[in-house]
TORBASE-746349 format. One record per residue: residue number from 1; x, y, z of N, C-alpha, C, O in turn. Coordinates in nm, 3 decimals, padded with zeros to 5 digits. Example, Ala and Ser with C-alpha at 12.3 -4.5 7.8 and 13.67 -1.06 7.14 Angstrom:
rec n:1; nxx:01.319; nyy:-00.569; nzz:00.780; caxx:01.230; cayy:-00.450; cazz:00.780; cxx:01.320; cyy:-00.330; czz:00.780; oxx:01.424; oyy:-00.332; ozz:00.846;
rec n:2; nxx:01.285; nyy:-00.225; nzz:00.708; caxx:01.367; cayy:-00.106; cazz:00.714; cxx:01.290; cyy:00.003; czz:00.787; oxx:01.341; oyy:00.114; ozz:00.804;
//
This chain:
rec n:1; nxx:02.252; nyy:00.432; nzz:01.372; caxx:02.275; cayy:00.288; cazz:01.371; cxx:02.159; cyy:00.222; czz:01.298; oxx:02.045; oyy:00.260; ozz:01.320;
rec n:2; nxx:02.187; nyy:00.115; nzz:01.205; caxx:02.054; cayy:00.054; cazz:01.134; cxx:02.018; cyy:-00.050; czz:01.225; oxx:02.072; oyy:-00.103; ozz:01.321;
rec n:3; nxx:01.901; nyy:-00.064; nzz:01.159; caxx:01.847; cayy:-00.210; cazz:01.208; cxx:01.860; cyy:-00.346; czz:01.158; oxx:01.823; oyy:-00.381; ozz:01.045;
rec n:4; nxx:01.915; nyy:-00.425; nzz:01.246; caxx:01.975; cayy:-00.542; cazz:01.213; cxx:01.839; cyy:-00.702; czz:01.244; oxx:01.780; oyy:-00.745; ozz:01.343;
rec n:5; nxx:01.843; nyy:-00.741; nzz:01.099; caxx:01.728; cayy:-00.829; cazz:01.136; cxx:01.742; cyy:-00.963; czz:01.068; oxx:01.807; oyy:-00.966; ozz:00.964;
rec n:6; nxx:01.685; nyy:-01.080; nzz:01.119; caxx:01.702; cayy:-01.204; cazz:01.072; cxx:01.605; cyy:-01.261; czz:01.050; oxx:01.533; oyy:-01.281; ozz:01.148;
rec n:7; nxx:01.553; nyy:-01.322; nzz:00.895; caxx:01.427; cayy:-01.389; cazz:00.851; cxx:01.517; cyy:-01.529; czz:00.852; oxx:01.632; oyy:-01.568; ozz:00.829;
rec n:8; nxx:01.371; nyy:-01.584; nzz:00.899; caxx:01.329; cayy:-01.718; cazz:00.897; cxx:01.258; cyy:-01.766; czz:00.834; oxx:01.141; oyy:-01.728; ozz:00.844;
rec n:9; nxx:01.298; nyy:-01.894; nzz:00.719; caxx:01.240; cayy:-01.907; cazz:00.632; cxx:01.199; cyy:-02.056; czz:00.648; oxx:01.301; oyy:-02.121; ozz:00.671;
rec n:10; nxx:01.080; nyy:-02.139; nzz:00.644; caxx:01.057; cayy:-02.257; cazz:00.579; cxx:01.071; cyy:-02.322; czz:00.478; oxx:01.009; oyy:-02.283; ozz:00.379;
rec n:11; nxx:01.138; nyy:-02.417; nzz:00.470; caxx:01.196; cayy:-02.443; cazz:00.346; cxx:01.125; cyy:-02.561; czz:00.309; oxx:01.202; oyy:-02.622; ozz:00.234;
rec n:12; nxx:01.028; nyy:-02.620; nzz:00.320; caxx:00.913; cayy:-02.718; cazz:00.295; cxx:00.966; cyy:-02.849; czz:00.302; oxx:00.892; oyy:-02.945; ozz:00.324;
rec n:13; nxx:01.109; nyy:-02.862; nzz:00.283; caxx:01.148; cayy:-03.002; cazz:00.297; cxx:01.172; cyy:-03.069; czz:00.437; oxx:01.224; oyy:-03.178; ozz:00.464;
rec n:14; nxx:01.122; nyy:-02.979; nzz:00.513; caxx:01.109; cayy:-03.067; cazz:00.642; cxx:00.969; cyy:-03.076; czz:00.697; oxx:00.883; oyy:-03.004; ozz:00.646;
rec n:15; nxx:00.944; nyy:-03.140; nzz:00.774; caxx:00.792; cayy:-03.125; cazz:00.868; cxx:00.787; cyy:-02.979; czz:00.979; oxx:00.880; oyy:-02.910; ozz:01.022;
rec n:16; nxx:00.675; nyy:-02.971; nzz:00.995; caxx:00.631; cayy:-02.901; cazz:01.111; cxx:00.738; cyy:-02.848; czz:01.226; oxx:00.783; oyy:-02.736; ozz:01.252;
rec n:17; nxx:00.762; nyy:-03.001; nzz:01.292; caxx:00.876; cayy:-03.004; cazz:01.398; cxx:00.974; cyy:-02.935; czz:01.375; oxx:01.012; oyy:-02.859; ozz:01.464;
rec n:18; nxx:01.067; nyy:-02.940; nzz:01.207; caxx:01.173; cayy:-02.928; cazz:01.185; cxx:01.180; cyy:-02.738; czz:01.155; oxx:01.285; oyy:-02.674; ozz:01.157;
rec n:19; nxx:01.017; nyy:-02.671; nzz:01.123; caxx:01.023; cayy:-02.566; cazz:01.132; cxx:01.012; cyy:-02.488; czz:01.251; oxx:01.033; oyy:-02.368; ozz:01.269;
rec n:20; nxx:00.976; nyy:-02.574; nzz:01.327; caxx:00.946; cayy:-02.508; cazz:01.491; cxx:01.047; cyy:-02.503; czz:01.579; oxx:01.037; oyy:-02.440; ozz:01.684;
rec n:21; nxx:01.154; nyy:-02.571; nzz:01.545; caxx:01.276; cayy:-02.613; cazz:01.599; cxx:01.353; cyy:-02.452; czz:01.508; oxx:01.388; oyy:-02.351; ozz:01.570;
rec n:22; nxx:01.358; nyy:-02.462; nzz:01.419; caxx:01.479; cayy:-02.407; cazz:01.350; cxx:01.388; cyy:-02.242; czz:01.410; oxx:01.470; oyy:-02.171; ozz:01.468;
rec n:23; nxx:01.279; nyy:-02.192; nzz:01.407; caxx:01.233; cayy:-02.075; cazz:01.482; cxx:01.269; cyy:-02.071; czz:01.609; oxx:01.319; oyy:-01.962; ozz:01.635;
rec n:24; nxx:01.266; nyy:-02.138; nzz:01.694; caxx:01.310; cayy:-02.143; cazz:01.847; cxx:01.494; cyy:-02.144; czz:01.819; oxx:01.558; oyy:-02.043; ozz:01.847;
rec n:25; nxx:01.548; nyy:-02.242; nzz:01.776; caxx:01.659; cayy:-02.155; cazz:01.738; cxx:01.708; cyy:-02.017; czz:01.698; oxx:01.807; oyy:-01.961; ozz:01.745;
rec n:26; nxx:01.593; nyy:-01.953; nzz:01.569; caxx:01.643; cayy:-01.820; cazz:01.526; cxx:01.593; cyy:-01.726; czz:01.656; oxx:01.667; oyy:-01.631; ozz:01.685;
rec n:27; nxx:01.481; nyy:-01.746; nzz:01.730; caxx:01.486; cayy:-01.657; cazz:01.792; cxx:01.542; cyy:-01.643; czz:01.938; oxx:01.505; oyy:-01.566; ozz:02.027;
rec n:28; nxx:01.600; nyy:-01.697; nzz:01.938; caxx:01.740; cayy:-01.740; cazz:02.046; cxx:01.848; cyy:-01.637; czz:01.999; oxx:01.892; oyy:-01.539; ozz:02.059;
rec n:29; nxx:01.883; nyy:-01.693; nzz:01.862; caxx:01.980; cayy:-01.592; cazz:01.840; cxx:01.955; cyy:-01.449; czz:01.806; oxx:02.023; oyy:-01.359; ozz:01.856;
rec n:30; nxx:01.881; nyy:-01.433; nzz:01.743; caxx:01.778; cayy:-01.311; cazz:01.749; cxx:01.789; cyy:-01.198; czz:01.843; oxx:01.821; oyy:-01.080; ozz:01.827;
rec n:31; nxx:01.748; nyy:-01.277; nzz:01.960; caxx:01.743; cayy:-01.239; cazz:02.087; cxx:01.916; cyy:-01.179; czz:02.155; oxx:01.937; oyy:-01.070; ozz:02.208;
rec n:32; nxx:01.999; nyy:-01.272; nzz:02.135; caxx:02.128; cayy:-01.309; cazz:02.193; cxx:02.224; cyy:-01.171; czz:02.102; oxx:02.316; oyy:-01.106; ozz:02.150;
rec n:33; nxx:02.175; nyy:-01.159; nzz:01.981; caxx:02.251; cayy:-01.060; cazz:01.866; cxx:02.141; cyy:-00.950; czz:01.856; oxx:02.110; oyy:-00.900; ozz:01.748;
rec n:34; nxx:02.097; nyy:-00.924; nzz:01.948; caxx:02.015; cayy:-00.796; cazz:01.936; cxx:01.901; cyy:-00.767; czz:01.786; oxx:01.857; oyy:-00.656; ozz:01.757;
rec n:35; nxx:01.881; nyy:-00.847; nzz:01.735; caxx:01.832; cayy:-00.826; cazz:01.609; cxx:01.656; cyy:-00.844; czz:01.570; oxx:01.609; oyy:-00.931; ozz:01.642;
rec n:36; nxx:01.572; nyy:-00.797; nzz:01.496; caxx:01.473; cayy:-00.820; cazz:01.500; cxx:01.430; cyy:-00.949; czz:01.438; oxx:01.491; oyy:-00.960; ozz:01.332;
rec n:37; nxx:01.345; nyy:-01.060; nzz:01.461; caxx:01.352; cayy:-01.149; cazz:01.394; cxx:01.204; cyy:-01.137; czz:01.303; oxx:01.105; oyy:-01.078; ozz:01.347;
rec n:38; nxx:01.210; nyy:-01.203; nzz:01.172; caxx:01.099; cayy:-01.209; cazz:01.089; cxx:01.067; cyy:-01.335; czz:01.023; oxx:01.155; oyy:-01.403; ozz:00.972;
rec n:39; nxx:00.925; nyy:-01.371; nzz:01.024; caxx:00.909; cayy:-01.500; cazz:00.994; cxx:00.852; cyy:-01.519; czz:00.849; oxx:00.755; oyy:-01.460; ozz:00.801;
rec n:40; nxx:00.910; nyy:-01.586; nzz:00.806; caxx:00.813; cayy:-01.563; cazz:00.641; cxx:00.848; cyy:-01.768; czz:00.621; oxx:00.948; oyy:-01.837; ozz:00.643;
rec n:41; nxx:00.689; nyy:-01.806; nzz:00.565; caxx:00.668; cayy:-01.937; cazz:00.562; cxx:00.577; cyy:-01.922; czz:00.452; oxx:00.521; oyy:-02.026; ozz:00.416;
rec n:42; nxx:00.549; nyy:-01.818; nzz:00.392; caxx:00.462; cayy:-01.831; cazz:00.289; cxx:00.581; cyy:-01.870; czz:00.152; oxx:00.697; oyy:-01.836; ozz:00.130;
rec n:43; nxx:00.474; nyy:-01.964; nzz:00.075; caxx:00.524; cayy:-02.051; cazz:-00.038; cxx:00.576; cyy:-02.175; czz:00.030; oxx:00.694; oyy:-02.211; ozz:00.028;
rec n:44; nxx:00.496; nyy:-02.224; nzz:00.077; caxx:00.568; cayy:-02.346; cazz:00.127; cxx:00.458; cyy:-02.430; czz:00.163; oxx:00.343; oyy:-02.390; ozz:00.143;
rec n:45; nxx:00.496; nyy:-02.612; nzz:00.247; caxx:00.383; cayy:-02.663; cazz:00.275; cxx:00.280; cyy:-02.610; czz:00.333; oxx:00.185; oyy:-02.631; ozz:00.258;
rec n:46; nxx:00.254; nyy:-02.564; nzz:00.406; caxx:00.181; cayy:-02.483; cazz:00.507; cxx:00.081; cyy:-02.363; czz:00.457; oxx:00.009; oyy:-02.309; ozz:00.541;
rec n:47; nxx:00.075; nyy:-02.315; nzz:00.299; caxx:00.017; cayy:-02.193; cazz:00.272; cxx:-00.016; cyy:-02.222; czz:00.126; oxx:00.052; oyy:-02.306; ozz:00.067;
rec n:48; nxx:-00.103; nyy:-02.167; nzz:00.071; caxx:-00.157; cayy:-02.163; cazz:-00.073; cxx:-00.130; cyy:-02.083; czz:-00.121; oxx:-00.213; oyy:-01.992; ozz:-00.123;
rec n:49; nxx:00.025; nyy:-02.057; nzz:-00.202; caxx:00.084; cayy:-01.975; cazz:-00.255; cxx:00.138; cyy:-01.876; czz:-00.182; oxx:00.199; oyy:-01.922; ozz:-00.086;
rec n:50; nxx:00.143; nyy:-01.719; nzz:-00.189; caxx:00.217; cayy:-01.625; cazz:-00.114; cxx:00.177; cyy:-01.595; czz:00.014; oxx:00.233; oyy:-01.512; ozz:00.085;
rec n:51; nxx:00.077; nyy:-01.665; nzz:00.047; caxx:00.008; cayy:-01.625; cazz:00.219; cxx:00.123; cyy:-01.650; czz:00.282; oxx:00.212; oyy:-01.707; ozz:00.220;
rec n:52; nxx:00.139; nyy:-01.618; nzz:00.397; caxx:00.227; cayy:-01.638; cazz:00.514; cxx:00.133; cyy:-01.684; czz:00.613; oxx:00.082; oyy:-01.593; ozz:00.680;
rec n:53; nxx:00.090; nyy:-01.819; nzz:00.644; caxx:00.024; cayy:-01.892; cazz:00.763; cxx:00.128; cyy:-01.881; czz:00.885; oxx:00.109; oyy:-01.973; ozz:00.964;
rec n:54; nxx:00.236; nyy:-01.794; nzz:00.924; caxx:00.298; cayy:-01.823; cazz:01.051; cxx:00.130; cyy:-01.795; czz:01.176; oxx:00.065; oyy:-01.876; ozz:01.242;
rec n:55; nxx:00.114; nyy:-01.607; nzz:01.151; caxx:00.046; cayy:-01.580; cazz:01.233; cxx:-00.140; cyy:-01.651; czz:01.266; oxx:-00.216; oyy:-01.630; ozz:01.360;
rec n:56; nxx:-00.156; nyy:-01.735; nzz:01.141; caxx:-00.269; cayy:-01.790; cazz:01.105; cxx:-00.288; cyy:-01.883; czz:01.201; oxx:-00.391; oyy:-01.896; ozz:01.267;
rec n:57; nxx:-00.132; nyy:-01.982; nzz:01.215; caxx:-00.119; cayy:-02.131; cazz:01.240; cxx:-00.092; cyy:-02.083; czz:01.442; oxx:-00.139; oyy:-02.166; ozz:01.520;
rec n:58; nxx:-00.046; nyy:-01.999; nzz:01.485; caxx:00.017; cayy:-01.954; cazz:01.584; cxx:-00.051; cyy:-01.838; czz:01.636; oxx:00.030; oyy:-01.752; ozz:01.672;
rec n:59; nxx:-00.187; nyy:-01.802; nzz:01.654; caxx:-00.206; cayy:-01.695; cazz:01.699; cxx:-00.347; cyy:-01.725; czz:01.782; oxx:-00.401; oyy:-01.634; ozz:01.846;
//
């Protein structure tokens, strides 16, 4: 059986809130569909080019 997984992406056109919301959503479903979830926010407001600040901003 493979592994079934769902990225979450920031899409810069919203604020903060609107990315923290839409993560608490994915990992709801995530959770609910058995799947691994992955966060990728790099390239966006939040990071200077390809960094990924999820674990930076959250840890």
């Amino acid at each position: 059986m493979s592994r079934k997984w769902l990225v979450v992406k920031a899409s810069g056109g919203g604020g903060l809130g609107d990315s923290i919301k839409s993560l608490l959503v994915a990992a709801l479903y995530a959770s609910l569909s058995g799947r691994t979830l992955v966060v990728d926010w790099s390239g966006g407001v939040y990071s200077d080019g390809d960094d990924n600040p999820f674990w930076r901003l959250f840890s």
